[in-house]
C-alpha positions in Angstrom: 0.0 0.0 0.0 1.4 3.6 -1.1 0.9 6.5 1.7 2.5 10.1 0.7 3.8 12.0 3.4 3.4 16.3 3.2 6.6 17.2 4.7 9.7 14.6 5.6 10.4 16.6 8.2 6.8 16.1 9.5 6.7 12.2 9.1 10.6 12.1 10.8 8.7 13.8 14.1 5.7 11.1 14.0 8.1 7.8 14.4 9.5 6.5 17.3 12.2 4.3 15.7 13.6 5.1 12.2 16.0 2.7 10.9 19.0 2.9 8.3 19.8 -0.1 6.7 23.5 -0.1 6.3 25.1 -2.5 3.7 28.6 -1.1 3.6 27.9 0.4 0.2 27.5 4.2 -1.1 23.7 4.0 -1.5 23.0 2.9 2.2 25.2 5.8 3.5 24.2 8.4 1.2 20.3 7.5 2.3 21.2 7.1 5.4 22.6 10.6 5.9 20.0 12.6 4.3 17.4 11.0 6.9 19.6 11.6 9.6 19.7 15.4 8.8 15.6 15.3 8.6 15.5 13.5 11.7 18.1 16.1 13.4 15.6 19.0 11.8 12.3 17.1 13.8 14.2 16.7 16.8 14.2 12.9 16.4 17.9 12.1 16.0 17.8 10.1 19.3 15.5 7.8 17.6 17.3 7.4 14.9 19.1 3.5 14.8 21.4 2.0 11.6 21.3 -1.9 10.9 23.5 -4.0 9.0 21.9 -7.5 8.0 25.2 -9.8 7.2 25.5 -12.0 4.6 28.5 -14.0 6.0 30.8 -15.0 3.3 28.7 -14.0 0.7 29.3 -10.2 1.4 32.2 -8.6 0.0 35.0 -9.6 2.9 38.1 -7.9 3.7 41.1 -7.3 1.8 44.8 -6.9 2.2 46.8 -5.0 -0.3 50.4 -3.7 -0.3 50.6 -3.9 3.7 47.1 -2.1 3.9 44.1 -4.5 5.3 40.6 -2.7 4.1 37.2 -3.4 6.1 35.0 -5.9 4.3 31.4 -5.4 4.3 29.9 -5.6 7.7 32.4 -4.0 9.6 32.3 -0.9 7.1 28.7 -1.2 7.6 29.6 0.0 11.4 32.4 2.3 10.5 29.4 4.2 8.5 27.0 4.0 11.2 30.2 5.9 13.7 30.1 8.2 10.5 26.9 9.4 10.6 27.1 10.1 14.2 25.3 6.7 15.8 26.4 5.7 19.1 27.4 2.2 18.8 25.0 0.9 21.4 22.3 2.1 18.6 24.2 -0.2 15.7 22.1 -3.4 15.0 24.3 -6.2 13.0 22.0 -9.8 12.8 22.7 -13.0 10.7 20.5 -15.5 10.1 21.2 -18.7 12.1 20.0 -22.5 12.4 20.6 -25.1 15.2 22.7 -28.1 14.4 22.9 -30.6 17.0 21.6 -28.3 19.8 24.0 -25.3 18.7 22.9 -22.5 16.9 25.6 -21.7 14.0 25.6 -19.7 10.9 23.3 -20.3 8.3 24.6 -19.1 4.8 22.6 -17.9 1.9 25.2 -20.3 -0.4 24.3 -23.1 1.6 20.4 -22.4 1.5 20.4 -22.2 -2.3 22.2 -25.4 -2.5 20.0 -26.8 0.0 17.2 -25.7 -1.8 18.2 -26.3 -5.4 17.4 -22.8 -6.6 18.8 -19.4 -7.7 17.2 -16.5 -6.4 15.8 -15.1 -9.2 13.7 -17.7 -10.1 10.0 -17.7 -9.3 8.2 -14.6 -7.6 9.9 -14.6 -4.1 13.3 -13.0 -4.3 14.7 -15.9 -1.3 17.5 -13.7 -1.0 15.6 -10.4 0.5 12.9 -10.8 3.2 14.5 -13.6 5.2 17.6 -12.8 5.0 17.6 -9.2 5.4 14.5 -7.6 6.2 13.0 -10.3 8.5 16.3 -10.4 10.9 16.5 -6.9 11.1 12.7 -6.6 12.4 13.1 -9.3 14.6 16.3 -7.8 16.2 13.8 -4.6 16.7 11.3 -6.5 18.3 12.3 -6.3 22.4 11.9 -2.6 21.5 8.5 -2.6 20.4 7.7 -4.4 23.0 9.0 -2.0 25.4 7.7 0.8 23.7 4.6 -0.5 22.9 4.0 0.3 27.0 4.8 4.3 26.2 2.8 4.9 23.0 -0.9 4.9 22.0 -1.3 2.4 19.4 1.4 0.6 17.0 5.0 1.8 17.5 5.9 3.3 14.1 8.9 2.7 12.2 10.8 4.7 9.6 12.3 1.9 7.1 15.5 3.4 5.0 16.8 1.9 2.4 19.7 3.0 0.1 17.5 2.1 -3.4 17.8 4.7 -5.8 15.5 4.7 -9.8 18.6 4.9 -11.6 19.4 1.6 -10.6 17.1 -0.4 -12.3 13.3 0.0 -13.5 11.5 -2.0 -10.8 13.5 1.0 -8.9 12.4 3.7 -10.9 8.9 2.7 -10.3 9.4 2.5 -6.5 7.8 4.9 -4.3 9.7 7.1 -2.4 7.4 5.9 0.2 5.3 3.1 1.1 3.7 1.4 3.8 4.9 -2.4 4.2 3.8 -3.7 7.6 0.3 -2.4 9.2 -0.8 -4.3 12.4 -1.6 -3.7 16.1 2.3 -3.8 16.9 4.1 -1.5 14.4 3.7 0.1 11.6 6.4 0.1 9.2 7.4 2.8 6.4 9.4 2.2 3.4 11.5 5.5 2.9 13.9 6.0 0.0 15.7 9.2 0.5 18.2 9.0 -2.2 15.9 7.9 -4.4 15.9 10.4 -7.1 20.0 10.7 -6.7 22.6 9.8 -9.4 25.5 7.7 -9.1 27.8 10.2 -9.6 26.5 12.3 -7.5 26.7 9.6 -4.6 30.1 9.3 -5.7 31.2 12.8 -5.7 29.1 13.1 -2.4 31.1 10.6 -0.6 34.4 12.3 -1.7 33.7 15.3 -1.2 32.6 14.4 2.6 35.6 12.3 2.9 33.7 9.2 4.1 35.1 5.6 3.3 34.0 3.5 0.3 34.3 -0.2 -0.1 37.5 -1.5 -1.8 35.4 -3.7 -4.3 34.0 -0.2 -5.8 37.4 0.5 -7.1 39.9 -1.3 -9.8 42.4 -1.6 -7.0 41.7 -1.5 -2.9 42.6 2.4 -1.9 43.0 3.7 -5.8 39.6 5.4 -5.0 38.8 6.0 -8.8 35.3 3.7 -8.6 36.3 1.8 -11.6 35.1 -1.6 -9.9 32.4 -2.9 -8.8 29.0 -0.9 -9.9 27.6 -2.3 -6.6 28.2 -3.4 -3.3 25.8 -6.4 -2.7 26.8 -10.4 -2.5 29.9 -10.6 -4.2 28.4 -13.0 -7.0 24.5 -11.2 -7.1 22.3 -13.0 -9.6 21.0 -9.8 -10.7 24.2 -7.9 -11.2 26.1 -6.7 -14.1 28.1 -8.7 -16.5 31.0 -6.4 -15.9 30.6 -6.8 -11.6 30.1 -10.6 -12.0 33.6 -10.8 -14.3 35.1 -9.0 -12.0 33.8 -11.1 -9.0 34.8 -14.7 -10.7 38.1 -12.9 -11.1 38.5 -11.9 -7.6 36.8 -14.3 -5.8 38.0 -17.8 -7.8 36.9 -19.9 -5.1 33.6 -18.4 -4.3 32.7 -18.6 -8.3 33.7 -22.5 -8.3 31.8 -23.0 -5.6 28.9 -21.2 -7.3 29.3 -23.7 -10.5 29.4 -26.7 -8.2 25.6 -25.9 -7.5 25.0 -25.3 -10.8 26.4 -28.2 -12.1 25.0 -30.5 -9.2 21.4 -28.8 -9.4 21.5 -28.5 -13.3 19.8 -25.0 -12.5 21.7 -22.3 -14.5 23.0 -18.9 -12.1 20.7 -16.8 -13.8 18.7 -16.4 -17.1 20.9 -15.1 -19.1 24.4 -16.9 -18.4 25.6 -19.6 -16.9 28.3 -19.2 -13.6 30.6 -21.9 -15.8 30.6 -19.2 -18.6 31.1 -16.4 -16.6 34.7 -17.9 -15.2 35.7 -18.8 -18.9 35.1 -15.2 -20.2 36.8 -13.6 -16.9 39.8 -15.7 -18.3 39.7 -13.7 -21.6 42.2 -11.1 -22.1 39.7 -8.9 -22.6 37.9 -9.3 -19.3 37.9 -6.4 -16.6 41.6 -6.7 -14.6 40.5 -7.8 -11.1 43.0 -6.2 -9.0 43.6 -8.6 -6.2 42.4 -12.1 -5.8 41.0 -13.0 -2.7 42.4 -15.2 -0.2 39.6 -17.1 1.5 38.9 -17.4 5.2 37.7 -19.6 7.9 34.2 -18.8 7.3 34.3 -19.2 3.9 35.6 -22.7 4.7 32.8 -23.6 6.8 30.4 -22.5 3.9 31.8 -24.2 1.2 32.2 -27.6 3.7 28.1 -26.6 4.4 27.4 -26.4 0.4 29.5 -30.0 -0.1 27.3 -31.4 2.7 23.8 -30.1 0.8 24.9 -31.1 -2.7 24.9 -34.6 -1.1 21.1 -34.8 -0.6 18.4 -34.1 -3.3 17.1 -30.8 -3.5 14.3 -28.9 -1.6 12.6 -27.6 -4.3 12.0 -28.8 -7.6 12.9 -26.2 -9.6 11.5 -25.1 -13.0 14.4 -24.3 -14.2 16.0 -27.3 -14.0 17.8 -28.3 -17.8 17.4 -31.7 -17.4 21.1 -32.1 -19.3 24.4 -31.0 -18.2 25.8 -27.6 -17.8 28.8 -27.2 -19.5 31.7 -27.9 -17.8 34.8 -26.1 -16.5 38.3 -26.1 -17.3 40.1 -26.8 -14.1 39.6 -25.4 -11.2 35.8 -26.5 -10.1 35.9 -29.4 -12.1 37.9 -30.8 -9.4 35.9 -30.6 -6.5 34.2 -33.4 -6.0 30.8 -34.0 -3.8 33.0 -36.5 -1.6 35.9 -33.7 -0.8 
């Protein structure tokens, strides 16, 4: 349901919570800061809170080059929450979880979609969002509302910010700058783009000018800051991104891209409609491909994911997806090809 607000300034007074999803990318930040400074003119900066929903090793990690270590995604995610002015007491940072033999551990969004059998851009539920984003942050908000819930009259209401901007994409462009997502007796929750009608460049230019960091994987090398790399800052291998970014990501992240065709392969479900993950890491071997930079040396969580994606591979899948080819993908030269669902 769409609402339209009069004045931002206005709506900011009306909520008790208002929340900036923080990714570690330019967008978050950029959205994040223009609703701070509307808060801060409706005297509601103390209600103001930034989130950061991890995607474990899926996210852009950190990176050491030339003697220099630069944050990865989450804990830049912080670093622009202490930017914006937010107490660190008022930084949320939630990852979805599972128990395993009476322990609760890590759940991965690799590991789900090998689990499951399915890409997220299949179907009409993008598996990749709500529950793994949206959902955890909420539920982390929950003990508030609760409390709150004792000091207000009616449903606590909440301020959603998001860093989605309409030159991004057209399901973007037709986005709202604000809409009502969640209506029931305990909150109320807003969708608000504020850097919605913003341009890339002018994110860019905004974020150098105010001397704020950006994420290493935005630019051809870490610390060149000329944003020749990555267009975005989501998971490093995003269904839904760019040609260019997911060349760039085979390149940088070989072991992350292998493990990608090993699901593909196994599920006989290609990456996404238009390509195939086996394609994309023959073309980032072309001379022609983008220059990666630096090549990624895989941590212990990583590790743990790609031993949880071996495990799933080794049962049938979830879901039966439509997708499925029904004949093999084509194969790799080398590195994936040797994993094996045994290793």
């Amino acid at each position: 349901m769409s609402t339209t607000y009069p004045d931002p300034v206005e709506f900011a007074a009306t909520r008790h919570r208002i929340v900036i999803n923080l990714s570690g990318g330019k967008d978050g930040l950029r959205a994040g800061a223009k609703a701070l400074d509307i808060a801060r003119q409706a005297g509601a900066a103390d209600r103001v809170w930034t989130a950061h929903a991890s995607l474990g090793p899926m996210e852009w990690p950190a990176v050491t080059a030339e003697g220099v270590r630069w944050p990865g995604a989450s804990e830049l995610a912080a670093i622009h929450s202490q930017a914006l002015g937010i107490p660190p007491e008022r930084h949320i940072e939630v990852r979805r979880t599972r128990e395993v033999d009476g322990q609760r551990v890590p759940f991965d969004l690799l590991t789900f979609i090998a689990e499951r059998g399915d890409w997220p851009w299949l179907g009409r539920a993008r598996t990749c969002t709500g529950p793994w984003k949206t959902k955890l942050v909420f539920g982390a908000l929950t003990p508030q509302v609760r409390v709150l819930r004792k000091e207000v009259d009616g449903p606590v209401l909440i301020a959603n910010v998001l860093g989605l901007r309409a030159e991004e994409s057209a399901d973007r462009r037709n986005r709202p700058l604000w809409r009502r997502t969640t209506a029931n007796t305990a909150r109320v929750v807003d969708e608000w783009l504020p850097a919605h009608e913003e341009t890339t460049r002018a994110v860019q230019d905004w974020t150098d000018a105010q001397g704020l960091p950006h994420h290493w994987a935005y630019d051809s090398f870490p610390g060149a800051g000329d944003w020749a790399g990555s267009s975005r800052c989501s998971c490093s291998t995003c269904t839904l991104a760019s040609q260019r970014d997911l060349l760039l990501a085979v390149a940088r992240r070989p072991r992350l891209a292998a493990l990608c065709a090993l699901i593909e392969r196994t599920r006989q479900v290609p990456f996404n409609p238009n390509t195939t993950m086996a394609d994309l890491i023959e073309k980032s071997r072309r001379r022609d491909a983008p220059d990666p930079g630096v090549i990624i040396e895989e941590d212990a969580d990583f590790e743990r994911m790609e031993q949880g994606v071996h495990s799933a591979l080794r049962k049938p899948p979830q879901y039966e997806s439509k997708a499925r080819t029904g004949v093999g993908l084509p194969q790799l030269t080398g590195g994936c090809d040797e994993c094996t669902l045994s290793s």
